[in-house]
Residue frames as qw, qx, qy, qz and C-alpha x, y, z in Angstrom:
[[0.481, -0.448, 0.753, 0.043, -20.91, 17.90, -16.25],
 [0.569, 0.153, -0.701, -0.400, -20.13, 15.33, -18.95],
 [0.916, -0.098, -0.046, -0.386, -22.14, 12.33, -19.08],
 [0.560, -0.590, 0.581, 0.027, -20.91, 9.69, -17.55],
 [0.858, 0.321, 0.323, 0.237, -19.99, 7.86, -21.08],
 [0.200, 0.956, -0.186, 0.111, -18.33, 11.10, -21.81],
 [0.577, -0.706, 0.307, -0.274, -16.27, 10.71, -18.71],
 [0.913, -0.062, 0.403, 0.000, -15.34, 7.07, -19.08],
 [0.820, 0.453, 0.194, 0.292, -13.98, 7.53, -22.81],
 [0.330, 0.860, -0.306, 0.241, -12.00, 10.18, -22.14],
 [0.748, -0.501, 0.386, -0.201, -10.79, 8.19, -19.17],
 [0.920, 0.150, 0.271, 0.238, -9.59, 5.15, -22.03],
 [0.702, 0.602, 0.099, 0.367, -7.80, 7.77, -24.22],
 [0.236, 0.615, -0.416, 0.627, -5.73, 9.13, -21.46],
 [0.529, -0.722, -0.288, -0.339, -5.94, 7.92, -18.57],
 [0.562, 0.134, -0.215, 0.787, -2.56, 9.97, -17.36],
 [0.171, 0.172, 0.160, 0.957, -5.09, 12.61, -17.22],
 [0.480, -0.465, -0.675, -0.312, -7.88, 12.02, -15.10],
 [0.119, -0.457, 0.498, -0.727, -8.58, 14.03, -11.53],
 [0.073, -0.093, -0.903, 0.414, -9.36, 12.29, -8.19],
 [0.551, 0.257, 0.295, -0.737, -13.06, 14.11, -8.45],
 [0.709, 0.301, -0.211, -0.602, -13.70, 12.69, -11.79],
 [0.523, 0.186, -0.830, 0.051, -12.47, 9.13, -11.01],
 [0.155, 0.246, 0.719, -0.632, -14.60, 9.05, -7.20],
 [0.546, 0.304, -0.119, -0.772, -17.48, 10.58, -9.58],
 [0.572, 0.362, -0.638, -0.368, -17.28, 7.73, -11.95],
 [0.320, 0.060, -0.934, 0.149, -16.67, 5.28, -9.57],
 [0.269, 0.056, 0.433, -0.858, -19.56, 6.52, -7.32],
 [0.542, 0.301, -0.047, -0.783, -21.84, 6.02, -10.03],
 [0.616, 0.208, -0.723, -0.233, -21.02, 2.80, -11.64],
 [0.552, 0.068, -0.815, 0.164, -19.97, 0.74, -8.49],
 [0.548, -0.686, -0.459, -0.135, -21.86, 2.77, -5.51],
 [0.103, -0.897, 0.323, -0.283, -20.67, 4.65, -2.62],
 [0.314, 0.486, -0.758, 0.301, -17.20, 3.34, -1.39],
 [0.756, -0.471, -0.417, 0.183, -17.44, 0.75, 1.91],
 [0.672, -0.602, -0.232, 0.363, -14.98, 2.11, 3.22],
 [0.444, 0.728, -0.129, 0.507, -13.46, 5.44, 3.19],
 [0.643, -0.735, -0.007, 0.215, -9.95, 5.79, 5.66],
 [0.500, -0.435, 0.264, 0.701, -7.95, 8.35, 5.40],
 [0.379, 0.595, -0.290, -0.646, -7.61, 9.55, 1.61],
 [0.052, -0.045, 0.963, 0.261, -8.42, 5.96, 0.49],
 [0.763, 0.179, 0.137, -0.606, -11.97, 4.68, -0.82],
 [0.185, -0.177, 0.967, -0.013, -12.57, 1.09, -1.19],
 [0.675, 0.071, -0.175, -0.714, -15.35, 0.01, -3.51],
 [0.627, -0.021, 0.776, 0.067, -16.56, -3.89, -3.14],
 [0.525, 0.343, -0.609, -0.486, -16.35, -4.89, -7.08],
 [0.816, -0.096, 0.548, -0.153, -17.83, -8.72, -6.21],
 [0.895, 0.351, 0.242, -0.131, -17.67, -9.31, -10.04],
 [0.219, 0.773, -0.584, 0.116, -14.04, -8.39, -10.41],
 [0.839, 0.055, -0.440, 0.314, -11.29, -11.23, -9.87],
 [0.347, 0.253, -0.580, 0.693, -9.93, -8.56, -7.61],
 [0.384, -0.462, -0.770, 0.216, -12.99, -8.52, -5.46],
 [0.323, -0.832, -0.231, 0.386, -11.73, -4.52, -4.28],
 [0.438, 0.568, -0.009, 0.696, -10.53, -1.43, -5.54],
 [0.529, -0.549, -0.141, 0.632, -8.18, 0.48, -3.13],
 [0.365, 0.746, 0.212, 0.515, -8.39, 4.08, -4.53],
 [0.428, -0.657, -0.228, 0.578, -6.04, 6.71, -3.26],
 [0.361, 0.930, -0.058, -0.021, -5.55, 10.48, -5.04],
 [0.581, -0.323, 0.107, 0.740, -1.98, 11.98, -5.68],
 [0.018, 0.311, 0.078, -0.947, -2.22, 15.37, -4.88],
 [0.374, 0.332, -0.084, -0.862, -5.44, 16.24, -7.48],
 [0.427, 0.266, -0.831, -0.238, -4.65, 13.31, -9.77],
 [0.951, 0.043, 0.243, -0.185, -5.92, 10.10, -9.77],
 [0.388, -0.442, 0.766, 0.260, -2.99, 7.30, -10.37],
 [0.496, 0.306, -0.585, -0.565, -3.03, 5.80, -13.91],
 [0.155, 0.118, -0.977, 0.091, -2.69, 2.71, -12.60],
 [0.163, 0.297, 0.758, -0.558, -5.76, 2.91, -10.76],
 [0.380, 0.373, 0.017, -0.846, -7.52, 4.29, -13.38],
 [0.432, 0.288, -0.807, -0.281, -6.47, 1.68, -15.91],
 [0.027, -0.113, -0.889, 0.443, -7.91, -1.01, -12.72],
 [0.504, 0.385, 0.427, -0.645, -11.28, 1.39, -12.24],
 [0.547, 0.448, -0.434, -0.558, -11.54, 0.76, -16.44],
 [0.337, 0.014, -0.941, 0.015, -10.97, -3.26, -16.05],
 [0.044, 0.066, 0.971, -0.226, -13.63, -3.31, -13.73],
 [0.624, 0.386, 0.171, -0.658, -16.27, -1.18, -15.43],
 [0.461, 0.268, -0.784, -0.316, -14.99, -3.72, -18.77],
 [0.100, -0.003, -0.968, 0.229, -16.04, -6.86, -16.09],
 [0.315, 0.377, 0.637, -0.593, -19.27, -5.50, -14.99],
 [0.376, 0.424, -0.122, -0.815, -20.05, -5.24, -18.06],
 [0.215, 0.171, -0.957, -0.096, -19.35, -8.67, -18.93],
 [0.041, 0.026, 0.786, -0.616, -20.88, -9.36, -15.46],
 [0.513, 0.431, 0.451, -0.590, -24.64, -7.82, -16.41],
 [0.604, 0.511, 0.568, 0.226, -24.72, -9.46, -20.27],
 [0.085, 0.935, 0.066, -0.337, -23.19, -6.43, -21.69],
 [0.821, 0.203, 0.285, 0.452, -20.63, -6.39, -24.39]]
């Protein structure tokens, strides 16, 4: 499996193109295991995000851009968040 920087950048340079494993993967790792998972949703608490929660849902295989673009704004915050740049 790529590393999870691997993962992430290929994530920025498409992220039209990203499956529902490797976006739960990623998010698993960075932000912990979901609070809450109901139905085909997973719900991560992001505290250091402005949005607070990320509401992840698949379509079919896929992961939604949108949501991807969202999971990428809040690894960009936590990074902020722990003195990273």
């Amino acid at each position: 499996m790529a590393s999870l920087h691997k993962r992430i950048a290929r994530m920025r340079r498409n992220p039209r193109n990203v499956s529902w494993v490797e976006l739960a993967g990623v998010c698993d790792a960075l932000f912990g295991k979901p609070v809450r998972i109901t139905g085909s949703h997973r719900i991560y608490d992001v505290r250091w995000s402005a949005s607070r929660l990320l509401v992840l849902q698949p379509r079919g295989s896929s992961a939604k851009p949108y949501q991807v673009r969202q999971v990428l704004q809040a690894i960009d915050e936590l990074g902020h968040h722990n003195g990273h740049t």
